[in-house]
Legacy VTK file of the C-alpha trace (Angstrom):
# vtk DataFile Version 3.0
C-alpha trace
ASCII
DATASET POLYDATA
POINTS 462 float
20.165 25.487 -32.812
18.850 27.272 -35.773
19.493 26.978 -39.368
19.632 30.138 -41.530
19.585 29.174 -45.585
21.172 31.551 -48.452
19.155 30.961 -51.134
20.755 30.814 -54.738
18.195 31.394 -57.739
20.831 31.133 -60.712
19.776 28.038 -62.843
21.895 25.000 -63.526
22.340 24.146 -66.937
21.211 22.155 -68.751
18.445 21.882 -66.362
17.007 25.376 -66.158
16.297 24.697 -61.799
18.025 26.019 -58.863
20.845 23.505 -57.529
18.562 22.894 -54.513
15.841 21.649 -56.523
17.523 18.618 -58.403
18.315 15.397 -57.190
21.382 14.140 -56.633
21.449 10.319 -55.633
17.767 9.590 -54.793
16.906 12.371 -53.223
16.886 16.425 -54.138
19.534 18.766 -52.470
17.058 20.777 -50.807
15.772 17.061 -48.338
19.851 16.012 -48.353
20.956 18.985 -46.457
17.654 18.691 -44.581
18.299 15.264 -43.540
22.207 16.130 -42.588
21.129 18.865 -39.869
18.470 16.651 -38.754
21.207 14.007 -37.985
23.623 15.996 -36.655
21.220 18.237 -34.116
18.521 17.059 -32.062
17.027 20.142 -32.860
17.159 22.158 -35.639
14.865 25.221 -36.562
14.769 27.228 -39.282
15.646 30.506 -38.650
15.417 32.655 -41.675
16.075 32.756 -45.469
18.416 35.027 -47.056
19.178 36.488 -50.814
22.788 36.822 -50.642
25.536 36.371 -47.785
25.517 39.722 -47.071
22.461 39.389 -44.435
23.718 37.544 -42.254
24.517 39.937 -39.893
20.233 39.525 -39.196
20.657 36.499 -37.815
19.449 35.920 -34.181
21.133 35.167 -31.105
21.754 32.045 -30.257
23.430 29.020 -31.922
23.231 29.021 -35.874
24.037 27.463 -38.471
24.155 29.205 -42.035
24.662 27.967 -45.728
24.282 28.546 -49.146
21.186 26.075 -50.418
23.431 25.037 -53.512
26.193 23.548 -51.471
26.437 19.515 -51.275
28.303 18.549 -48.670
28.433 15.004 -46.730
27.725 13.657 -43.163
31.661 13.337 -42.269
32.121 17.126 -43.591
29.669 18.675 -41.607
30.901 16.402 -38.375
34.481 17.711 -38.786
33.741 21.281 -38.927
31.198 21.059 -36.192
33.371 19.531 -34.047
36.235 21.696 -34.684
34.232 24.986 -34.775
32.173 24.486 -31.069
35.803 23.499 -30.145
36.579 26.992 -30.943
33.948 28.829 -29.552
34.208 31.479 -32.148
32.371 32.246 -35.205
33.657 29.889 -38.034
33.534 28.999 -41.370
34.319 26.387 -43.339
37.080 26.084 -45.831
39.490 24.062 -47.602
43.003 24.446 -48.863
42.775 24.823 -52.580
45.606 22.621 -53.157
44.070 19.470 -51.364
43.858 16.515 -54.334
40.128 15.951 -53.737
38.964 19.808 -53.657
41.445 20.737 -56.457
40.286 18.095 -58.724
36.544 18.189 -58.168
35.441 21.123 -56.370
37.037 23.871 -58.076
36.585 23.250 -61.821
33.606 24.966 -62.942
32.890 26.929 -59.963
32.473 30.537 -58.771
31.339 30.156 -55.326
34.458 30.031 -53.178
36.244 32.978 -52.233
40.034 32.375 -51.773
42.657 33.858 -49.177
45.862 33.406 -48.138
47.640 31.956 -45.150
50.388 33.382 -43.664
52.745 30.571 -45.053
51.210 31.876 -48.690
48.830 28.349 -48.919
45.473 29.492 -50.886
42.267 28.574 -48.883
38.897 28.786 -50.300
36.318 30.100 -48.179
32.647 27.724 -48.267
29.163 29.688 -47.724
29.391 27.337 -44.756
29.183 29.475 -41.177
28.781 28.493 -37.724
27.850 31.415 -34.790
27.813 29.980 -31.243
25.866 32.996 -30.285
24.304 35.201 -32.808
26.422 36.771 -35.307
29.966 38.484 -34.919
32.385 39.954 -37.449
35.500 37.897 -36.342
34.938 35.079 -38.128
37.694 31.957 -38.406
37.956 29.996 -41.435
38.368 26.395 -39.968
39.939 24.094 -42.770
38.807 20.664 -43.745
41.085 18.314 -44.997
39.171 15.875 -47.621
42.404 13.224 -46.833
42.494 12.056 -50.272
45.816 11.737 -50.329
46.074 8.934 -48.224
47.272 5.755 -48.975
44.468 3.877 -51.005
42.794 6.685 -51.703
42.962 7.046 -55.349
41.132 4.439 -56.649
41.319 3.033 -60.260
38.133 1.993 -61.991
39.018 0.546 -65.467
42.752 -0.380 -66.348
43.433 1.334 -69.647
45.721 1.429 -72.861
48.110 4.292 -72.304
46.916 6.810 -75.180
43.795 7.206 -72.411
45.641 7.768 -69.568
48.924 9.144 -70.859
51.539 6.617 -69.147
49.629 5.921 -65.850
47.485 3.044 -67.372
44.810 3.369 -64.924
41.604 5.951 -64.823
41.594 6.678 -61.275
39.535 9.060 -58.789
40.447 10.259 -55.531
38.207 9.212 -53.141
37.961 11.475 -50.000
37.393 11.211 -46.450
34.991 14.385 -46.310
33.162 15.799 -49.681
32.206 18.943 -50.378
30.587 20.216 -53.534
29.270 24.095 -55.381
26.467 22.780 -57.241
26.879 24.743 -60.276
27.238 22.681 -63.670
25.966 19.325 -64.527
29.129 17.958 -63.410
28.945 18.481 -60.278
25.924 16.387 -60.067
28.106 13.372 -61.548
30.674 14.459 -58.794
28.245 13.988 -55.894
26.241 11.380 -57.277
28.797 8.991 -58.522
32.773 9.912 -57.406
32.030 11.120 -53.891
28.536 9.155 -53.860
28.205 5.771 -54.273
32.181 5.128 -55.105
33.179 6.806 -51.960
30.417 4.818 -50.290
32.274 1.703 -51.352
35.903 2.893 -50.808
34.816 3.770 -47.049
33.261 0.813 -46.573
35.853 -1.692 -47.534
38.334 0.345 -45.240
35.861 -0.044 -42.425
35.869 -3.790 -43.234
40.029 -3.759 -43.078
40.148 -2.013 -39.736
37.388 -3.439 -38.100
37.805 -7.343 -37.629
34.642 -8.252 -35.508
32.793 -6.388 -38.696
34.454 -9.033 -41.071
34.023 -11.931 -39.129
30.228 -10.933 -38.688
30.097 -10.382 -42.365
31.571 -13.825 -43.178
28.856 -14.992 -40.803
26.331 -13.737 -42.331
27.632 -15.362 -45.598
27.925 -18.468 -44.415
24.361 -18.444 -42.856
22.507 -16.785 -45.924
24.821 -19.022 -48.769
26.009 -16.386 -50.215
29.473 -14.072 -51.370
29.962 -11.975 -48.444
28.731 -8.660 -51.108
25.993 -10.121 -52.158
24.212 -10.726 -48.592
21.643 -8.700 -46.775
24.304 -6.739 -44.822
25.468 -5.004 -47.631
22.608 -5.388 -50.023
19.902 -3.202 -48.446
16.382 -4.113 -49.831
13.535 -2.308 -49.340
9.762 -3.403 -48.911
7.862 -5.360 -51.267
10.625 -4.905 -53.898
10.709 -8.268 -56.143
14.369 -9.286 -57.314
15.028 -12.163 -59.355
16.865 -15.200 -58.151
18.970 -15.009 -61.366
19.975 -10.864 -60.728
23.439 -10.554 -59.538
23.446 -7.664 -56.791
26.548 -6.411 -55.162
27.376 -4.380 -52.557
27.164 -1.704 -50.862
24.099 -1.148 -52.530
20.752 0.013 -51.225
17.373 -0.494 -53.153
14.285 1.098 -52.358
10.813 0.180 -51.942
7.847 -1.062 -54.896
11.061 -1.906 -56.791
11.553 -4.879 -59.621
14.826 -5.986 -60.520
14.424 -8.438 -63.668
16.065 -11.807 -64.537
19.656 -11.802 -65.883
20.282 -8.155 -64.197
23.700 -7.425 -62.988
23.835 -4.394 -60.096
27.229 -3.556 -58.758
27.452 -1.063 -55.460
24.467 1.294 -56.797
21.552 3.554 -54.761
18.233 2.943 -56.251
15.313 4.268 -55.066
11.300 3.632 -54.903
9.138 2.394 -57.332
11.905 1.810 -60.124
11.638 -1.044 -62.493
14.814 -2.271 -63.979
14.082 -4.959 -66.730
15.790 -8.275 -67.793
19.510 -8.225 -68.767
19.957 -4.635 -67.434
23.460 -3.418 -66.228
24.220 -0.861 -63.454
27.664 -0.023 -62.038
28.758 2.373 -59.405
25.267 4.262 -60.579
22.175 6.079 -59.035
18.537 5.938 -60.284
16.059 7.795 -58.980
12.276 7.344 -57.612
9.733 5.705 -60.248
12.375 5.098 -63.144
11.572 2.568 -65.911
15.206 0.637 -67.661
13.638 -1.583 -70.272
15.582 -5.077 -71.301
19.529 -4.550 -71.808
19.711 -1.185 -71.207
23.266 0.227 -69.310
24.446 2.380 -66.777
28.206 3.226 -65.638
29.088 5.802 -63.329
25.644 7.545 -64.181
22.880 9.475 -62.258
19.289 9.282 -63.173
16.816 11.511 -61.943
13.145 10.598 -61.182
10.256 9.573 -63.274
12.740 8.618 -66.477
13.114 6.056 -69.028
16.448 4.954 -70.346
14.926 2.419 -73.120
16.607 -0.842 -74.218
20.243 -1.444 -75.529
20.933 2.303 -74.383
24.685 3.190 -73.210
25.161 5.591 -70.546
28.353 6.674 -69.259
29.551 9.387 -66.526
26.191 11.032 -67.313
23.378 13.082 -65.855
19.741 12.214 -66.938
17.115 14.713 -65.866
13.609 13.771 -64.341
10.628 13.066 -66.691
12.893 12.422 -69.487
13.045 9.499 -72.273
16.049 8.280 -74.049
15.829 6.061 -76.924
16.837 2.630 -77.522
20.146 2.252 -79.143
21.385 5.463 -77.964
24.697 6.216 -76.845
27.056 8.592 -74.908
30.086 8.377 -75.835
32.725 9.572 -73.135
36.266 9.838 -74.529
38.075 12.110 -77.512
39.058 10.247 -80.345
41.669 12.263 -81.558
44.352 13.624 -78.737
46.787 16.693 -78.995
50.531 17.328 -79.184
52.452 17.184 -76.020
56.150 18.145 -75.613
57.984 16.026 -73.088
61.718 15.886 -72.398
62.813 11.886 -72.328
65.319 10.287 -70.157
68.079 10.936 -72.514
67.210 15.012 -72.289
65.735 15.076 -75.495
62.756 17.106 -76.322
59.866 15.074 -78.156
55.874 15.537 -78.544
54.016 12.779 -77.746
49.738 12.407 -78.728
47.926 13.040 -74.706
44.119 12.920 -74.578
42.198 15.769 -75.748
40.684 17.390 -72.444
37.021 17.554 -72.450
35.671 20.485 -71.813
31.814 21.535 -70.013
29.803 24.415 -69.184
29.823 26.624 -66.193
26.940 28.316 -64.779
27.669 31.012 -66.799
27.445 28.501 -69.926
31.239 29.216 -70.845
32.944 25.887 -71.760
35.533 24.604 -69.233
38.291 22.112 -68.968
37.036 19.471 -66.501
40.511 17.761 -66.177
38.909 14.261 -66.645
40.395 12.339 -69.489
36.667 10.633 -69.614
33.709 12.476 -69.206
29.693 11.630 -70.680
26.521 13.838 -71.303
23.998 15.619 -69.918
20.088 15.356 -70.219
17.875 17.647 -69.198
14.224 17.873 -67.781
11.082 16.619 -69.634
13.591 15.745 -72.970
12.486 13.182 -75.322
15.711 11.908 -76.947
14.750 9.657 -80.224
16.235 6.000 -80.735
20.073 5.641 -81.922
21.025 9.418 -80.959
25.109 9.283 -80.414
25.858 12.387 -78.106
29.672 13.349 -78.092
31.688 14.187 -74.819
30.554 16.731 -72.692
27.695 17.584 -74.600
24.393 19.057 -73.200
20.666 18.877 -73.995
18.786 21.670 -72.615
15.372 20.437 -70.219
12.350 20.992 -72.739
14.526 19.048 -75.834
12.940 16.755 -78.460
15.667 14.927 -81.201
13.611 13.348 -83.407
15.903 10.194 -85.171
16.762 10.958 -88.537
19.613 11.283 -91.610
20.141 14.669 -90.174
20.115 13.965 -86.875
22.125 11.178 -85.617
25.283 12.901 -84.305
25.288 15.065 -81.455
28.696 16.963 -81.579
27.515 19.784 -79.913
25.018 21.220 -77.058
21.362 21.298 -78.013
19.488 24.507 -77.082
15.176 24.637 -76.500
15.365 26.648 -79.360
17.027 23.560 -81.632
14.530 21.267 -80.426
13.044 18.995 -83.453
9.602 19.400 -82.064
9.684 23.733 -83.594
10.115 22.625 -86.862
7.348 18.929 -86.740
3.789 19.663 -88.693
1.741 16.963 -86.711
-1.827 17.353 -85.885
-2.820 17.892 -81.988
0.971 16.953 -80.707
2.161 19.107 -77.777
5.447 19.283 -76.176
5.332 21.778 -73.431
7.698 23.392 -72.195
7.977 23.028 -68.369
11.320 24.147 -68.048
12.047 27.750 -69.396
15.039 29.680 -68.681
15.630 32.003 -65.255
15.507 35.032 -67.427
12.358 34.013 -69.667
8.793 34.143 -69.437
7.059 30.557 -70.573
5.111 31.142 -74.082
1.582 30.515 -73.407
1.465 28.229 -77.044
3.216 25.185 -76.847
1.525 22.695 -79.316
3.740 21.364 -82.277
1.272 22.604 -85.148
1.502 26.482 -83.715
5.212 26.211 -85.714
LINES 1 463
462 0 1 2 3 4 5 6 7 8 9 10 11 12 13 14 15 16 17 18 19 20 21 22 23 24 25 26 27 28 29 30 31 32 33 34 35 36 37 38 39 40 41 42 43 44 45 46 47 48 49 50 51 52 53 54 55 56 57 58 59 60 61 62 63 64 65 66 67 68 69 70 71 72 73 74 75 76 77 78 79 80 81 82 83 84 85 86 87 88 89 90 91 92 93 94 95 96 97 98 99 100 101 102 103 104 105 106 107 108 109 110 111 112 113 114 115 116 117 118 119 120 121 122 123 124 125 126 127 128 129 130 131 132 133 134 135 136 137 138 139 140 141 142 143 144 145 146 147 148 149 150 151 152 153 154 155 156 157 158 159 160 161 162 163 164 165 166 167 168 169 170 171 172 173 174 175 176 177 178 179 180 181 182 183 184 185 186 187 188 189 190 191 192 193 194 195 196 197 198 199 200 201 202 203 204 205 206 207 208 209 210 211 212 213 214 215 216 217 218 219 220 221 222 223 224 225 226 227 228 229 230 231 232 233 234 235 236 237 238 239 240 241 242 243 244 245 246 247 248 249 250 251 252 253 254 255 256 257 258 259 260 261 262 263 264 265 266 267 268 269 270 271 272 273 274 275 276 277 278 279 280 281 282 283 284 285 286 287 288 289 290 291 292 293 294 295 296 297 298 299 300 301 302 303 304 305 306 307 308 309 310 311 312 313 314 315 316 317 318 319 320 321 322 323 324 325 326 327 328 329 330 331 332 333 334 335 336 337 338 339 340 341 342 343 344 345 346 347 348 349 350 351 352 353 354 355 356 357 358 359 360 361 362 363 364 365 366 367 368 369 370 371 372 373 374 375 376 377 378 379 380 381 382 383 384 385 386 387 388 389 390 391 392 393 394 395 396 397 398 399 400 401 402 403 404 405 406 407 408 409 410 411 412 413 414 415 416 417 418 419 420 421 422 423 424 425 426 427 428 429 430 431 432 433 434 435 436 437 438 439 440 441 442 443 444 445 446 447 448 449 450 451 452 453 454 455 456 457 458 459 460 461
């Protein structure tokens, strides 16, 4: 079997890096899709890069494998259309029907990278830079679709049971958890996506229905309760530890949760069904829910993560508030600071009640993110954080709005004027142009795909 990559240059905001190059859960694209073929094929070589789809036709003969390097996809999505493609014995690609709950609600907002068709029946199906050759290339290719199953029962999953002006009348934020996940890394969002709703969440949704519909599985996990004294999600089964990681008695872990090696987990700390990698240090009082941190990250006393995905070699300092956010690597976040995740204010909505009457009623305000292109989106999530980008230095008791982004390269520096974030924060706005300081440097590591890095970097050269 070989592999045959399509590389894809264009930049991810507010990162300024290709999609292959950032991490997403603990460990970059680029190793995840590494790790997947690995898996899945005894042997897997690496056949070729390519610049755009259209070379393809250079592949080799023999069995191959080709995809686009910004495409996240999971274990069970690459299974099913393996195993439906070599049942083929034709060259196949993957796809999805663009109506499918999952795909419609997290794959295709924000994205470019799926060309759509139509089945005879008139269903739209979008087309994945996903392609499978049992012998060298051929031009009669057959889309095979993947169903994400996410409309199951139990599927949707709700999170946080909420007043109705949040939710309109459904009173619960929910995600749709699916069976198979596939992703277009190509917004900050995404990241969240993979990370957090088809990450660790999904992690946990499969894993409870595992425990329904496997009995000997329960029974060995009550076991193991019983033998280690502890709540059957709090035991080494589901709690994966790594070496010399020190955790204090009084931390409350649940699971499924890994943790990685060289790690600390302080007194008072409260983890619920997270992926944390190596050498991270999370402090006294700390919270984490459904979240991922990253190698080497540093979460001082009290500070908070929900439904958030930190990146390596970070700080998120104390009594900071993070939710449904993306922090890039190498970047520090003040204490106090916090990212807000919901509209205030809604909109007019007219409805038609059960007596046939037209009224409005107030619905949440949709929040709204950038694209690869860096044109502002609906994301179709009633609550929605931040991003952070690479190397930022964010000062203490920053409030960043909904959706908002801070280019990689950033410095806010606290102040009367600078408090409120209500909008996205470009390297050019960074506090650091506009700081007289003797000898302090800020450099940027970061710059844009279509700029050339200024050799002068140091504060005073403003």
């Amino acid at each position: 079997m070989y592999r045959y990559v399509i590389e894809d240059t264009r930049h991810v905001l507010p990162f300024n890096e290709p999609a292959r190059d950032l991490t997403i859960g603990t460990e970059t694209l680029k190793i995840h899709q590494e790790n997947l073929f690995a898996e899945a094929f005894k042997k897997c070589d690496l056949g070729g890069t390519f610049r755009s789809a259209d070379q393809i036709r250079k592949i080799g003969s023999g069995e191959a494998i080709v995809y686009r390097d910004n495409l996240w996809f999971d274990r069970e999505f690459l299974e099913y259309f393996l195993r439906r493609a070599r049942a083929t014995r034709r060259a196949c690609r993957a796809a999805f029907f663009a109506d499918d709950v999952a795909f419609r609600t997290y794959t295709l907002p924000l994205t470019t990278g799926f060309e759509r068709i139509k089945t005879k029946e008139g269903r739209e199906v979008c087309l994945a830079d996903l392609w499978y050759f049992p012998d060298g290339y051929s031009d009669e290719i057959v889309p095979v679709v993947v169903p994400s199953d996410a409309d199951e029962k139990d599927a949707e999953k709700g999170f946080y049971n909420v007043p109705h002006f949040m939710v309109h009348d459904q009173g619960d934020l929910t995600h749709y958890l699916p069976a198979r996940a596939l992703l277009s890394i190509e917004s900050w969002v995404h990241i969240y996506y993979a990370s957090v709703i088809f990450g660790v969440f999904t992690r946990g949704s499969r894993f409870e229905k595992y425990v329904k519909t496997h009995n000997f599985y329960a029974i060995k996990l009550l076991w193991r309760g019983i033998i280690e004294q502890k709540q059957v999600l709090t035991t080494s089964e589901v709690v994966r530890v790594g070496k010399d990681t020190v955790i204090d008695p009084s931390a409350i872990i649940s699971g499924p949760t890994t943790i990685g090696d060289n790690c600390f987990i302080g007194p008072g700390v409260v983890i619920d069904n997270c992926a944390i990698g190596n050498d991270v240090n999370i402090s006294q009082g700390c919270q984490l829910m459904l979240s991922t941190v990253a190698n080497n990250c540093f979460l001082p006393f009290r500070a908070s993560m929900f439904m958030s995905a930190m990146m390596e070699n970070s700080i998120l300092a104390q009594n900071t508030c993070v939710q449904m956010c993306v922090i890039g690597r190498n970047s520090f976040v003040g204490a106090g600071s916090t990212f807000t995740d919901f509209n205030l204010l809604g909109e007019l909505e007219g409805y038609t009640d059960t007596a046939g009457n037209r009224r409005d009623r107030v619905v949440p305000r949709p929040i709204k993110a950038a694209n690869i292109r860096g044109e502002l989106e609906s994301v179709g999530q009633a609550v929605l954080g931040g991003a952070v980008g690479h190397n930022c230095r964010i000062g203490a008791g920053m409030i960043i709005f909904p959706g908002r982004m801070i280019e990689s390269d950033v410095v806010l520096v606290a102040s009367p004027q600078r408090r409120l974030i209500t909008r996205n924060v470009t390297f050019e706005e960074s506090d650091h142009h506009g700081l007289d300081i003797s000898g302090a440097v800020h450099r940027r590591l970061y710059p844009r795909h279509d700029e050339v890095e200024m050799e002068e970097d140091t504060w005073s050269a403003w």
